[in-house]
Residue frames relative to the residue before (quaternion, step in Angstrom):
aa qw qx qy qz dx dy dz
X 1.0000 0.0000 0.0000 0.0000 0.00 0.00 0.00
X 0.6539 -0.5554 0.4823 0.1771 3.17 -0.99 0.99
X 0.1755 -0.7581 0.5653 0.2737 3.67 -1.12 0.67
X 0.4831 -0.6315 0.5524 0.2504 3.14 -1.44 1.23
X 0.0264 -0.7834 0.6131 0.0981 3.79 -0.61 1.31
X 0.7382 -0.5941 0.1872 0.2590 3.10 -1.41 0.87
X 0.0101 -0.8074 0.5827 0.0923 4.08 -0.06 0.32
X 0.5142 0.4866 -0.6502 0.2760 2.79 -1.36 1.46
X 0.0083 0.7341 -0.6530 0.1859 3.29 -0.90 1.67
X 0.3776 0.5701 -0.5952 0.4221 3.92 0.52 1.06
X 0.0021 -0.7293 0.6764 0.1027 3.78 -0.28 0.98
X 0.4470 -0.5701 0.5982 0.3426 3.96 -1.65 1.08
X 0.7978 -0.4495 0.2996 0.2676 3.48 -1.57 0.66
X 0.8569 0.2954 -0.1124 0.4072 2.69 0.59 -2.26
X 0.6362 -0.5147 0.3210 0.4768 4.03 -0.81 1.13
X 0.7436 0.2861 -0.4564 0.3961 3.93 -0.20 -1.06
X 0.6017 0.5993 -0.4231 0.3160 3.84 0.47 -0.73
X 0.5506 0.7103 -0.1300 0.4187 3.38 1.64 -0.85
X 0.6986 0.5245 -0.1810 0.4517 2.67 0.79 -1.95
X 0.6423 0.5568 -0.2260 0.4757 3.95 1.44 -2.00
X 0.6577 0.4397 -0.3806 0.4788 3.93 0.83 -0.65
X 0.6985 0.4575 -0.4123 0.3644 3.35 0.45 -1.55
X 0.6063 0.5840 -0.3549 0.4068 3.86 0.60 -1.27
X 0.7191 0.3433 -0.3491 0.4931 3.80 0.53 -0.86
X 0.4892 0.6461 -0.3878 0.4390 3.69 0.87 -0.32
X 0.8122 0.2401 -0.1719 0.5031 3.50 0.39 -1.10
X 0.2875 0.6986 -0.4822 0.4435 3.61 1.57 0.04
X 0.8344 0.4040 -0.0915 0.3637 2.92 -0.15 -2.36
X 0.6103 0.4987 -0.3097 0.5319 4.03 1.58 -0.98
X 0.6412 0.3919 -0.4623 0.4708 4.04 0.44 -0.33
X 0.6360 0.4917 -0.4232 0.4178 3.87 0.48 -1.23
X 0.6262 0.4997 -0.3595 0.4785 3.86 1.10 -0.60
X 0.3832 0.8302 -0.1377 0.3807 3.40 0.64 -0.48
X 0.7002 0.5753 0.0427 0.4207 2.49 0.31 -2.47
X 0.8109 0.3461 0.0881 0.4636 2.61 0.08 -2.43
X 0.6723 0.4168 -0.4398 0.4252 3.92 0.65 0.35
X 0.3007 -0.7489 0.5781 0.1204 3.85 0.72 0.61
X 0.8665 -0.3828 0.0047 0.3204 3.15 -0.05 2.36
X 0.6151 0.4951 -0.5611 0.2486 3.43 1.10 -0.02
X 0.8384 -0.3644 0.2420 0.3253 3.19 -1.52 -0.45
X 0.1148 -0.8358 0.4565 0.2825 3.22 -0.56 0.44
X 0.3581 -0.8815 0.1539 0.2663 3.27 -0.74 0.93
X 0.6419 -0.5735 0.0060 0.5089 3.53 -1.45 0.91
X 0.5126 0.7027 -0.3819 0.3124 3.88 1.09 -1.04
X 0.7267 0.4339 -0.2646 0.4622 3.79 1.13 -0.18
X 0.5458 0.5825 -0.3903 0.4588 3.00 1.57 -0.44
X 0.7113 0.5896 -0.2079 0.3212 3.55 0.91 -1.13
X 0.6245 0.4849 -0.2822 0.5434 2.99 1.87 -0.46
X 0.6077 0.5027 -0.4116 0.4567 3.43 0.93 -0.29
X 0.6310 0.4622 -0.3275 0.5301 3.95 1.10 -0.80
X 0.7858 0.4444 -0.3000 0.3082 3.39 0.48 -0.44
X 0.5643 0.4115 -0.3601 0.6185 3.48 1.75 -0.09
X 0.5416 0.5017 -0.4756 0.4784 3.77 0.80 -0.26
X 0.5946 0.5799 -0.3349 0.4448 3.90 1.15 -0.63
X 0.7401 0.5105 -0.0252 0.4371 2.87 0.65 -1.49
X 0.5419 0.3641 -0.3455 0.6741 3.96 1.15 -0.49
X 0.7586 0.4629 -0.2902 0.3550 4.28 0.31 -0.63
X 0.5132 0.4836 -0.4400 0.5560 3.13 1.49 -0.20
X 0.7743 0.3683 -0.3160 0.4061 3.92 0.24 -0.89
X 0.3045 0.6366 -0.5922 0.3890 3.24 1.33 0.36
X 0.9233 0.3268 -0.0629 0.1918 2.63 -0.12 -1.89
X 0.4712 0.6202 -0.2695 0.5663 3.42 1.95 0.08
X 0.3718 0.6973 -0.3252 0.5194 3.53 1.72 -0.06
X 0.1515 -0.6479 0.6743 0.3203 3.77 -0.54 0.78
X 0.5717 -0.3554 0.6965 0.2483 3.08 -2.07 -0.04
X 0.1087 -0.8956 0.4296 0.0397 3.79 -0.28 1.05
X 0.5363 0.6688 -0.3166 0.4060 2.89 2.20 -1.14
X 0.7688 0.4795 -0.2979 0.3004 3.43 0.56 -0.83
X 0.1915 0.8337 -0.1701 0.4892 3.03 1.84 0.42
């Protein structure tokens, strides 16, 4: 049987909500991984992981700096 790999690529707006999805995402994508003994993973998941890792670094950096503030 086939692992069932995780699907979900809607990322929430604001950065910490992001930050709490994107983290359970790659949680729930390594424990898959894990649990698929060397096959491939495939490429349509990769892109979603690079593209919310994009996407959470852009609102990083679009983040004022408050401390200095």
């Amino acid at each position: 049987m086939a692992i069932p790999w995780a699907q979900r690529a809607d990322w929430p707006l604001k950065l910490r909500e992001h930050a709490t999805e994107f983290t359970k995402y790659l949680r729930d994508m390594l424990n898959c991984i894990h649990r698929s003994l060397g096959q491939a993973v495939p490429a349509n998941l990769v892109k979603t992981m690079i593209t919310g890792t994009l996407t959470m670094m852009s609102k990083t950096l679009r983040t004022p700096n408050l401390t200095t503030i």
